[in-house]
N, C-alpha and C positions, 0 to 999 in steps of 0.2 A: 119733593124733599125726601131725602132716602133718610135710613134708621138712625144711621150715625152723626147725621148734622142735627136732626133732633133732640138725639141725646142729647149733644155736646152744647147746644141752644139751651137744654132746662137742664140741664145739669154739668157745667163744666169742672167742677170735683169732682165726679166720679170719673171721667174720663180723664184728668190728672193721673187719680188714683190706678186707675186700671192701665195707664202705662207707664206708671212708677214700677207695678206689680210686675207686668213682662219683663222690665228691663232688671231689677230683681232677679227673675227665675233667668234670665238669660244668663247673668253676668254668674252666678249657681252654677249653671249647669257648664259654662267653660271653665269656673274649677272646677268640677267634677272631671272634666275630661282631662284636665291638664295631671289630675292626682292620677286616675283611673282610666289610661288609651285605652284602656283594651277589654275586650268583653268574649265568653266562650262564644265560640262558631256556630254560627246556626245551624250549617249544615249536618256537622257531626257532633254536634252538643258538647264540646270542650275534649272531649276523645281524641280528635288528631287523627282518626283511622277511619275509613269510609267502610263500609260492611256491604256486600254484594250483595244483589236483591234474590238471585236463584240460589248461588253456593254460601249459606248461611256464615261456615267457616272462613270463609275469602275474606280477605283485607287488604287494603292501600292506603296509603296516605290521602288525606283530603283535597281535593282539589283547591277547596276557598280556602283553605286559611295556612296547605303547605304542608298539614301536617303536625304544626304546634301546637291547634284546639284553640286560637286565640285570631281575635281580626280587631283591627280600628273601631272603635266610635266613626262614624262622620265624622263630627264637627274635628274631631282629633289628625281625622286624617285630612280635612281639608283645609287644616291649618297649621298641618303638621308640628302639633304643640305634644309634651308629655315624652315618657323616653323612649327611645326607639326599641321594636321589639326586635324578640330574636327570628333570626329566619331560618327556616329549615326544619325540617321532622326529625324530632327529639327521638323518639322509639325508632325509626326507620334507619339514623345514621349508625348508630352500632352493630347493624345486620348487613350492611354492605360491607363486600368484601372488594379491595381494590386491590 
């Protein structure tokens, strides 16, 4: 007999309780995503510009996030909920000359 049919055997309110609770902190956290898609980039911590590892001064745009400083939640992007972000590199399109 494993842990969980145990429990659920001497106590079937707590295990009510405890997926009352997940489904709670679930149904949370898809508002959360749906107010909040977006969160700063891990890569370049909300900056938008990558910093070269030798030439201190060197900069580009970030590979993961474009450039913005911003990337999806998961759950946001895999249910593509919350408002669309913008694309492209904010500081980088004003210094192109076409």
């Amino acid at each position: 007999m494993n842990a969980l049919q145990h429990l659920y055997e001497t106590n079937p309110e707590f295990v009510s309780y405890l997926l009352d609770a997940l489904f709670v902190a679930a149904v949370g956290y898809m508002v959360s995503c749906h107010l909040h898609p977006d969160v700063d980039c891990r890569w370049c911590k909300g900056t938008g510009k990558h910093r070269s590892f030798i030439y201190k001064r060197a900069r580009r745009p970030c590979h993961n996030c474009g450039g913005t400083g911003r990337t999806r939640r998961f759950f946001a992007w895999a249910t593509d909920i919350g408002q669309p972000r913008q694309r492209g590199a904010r500081w980088f399109k004003s210094k192109r000359h076409i």
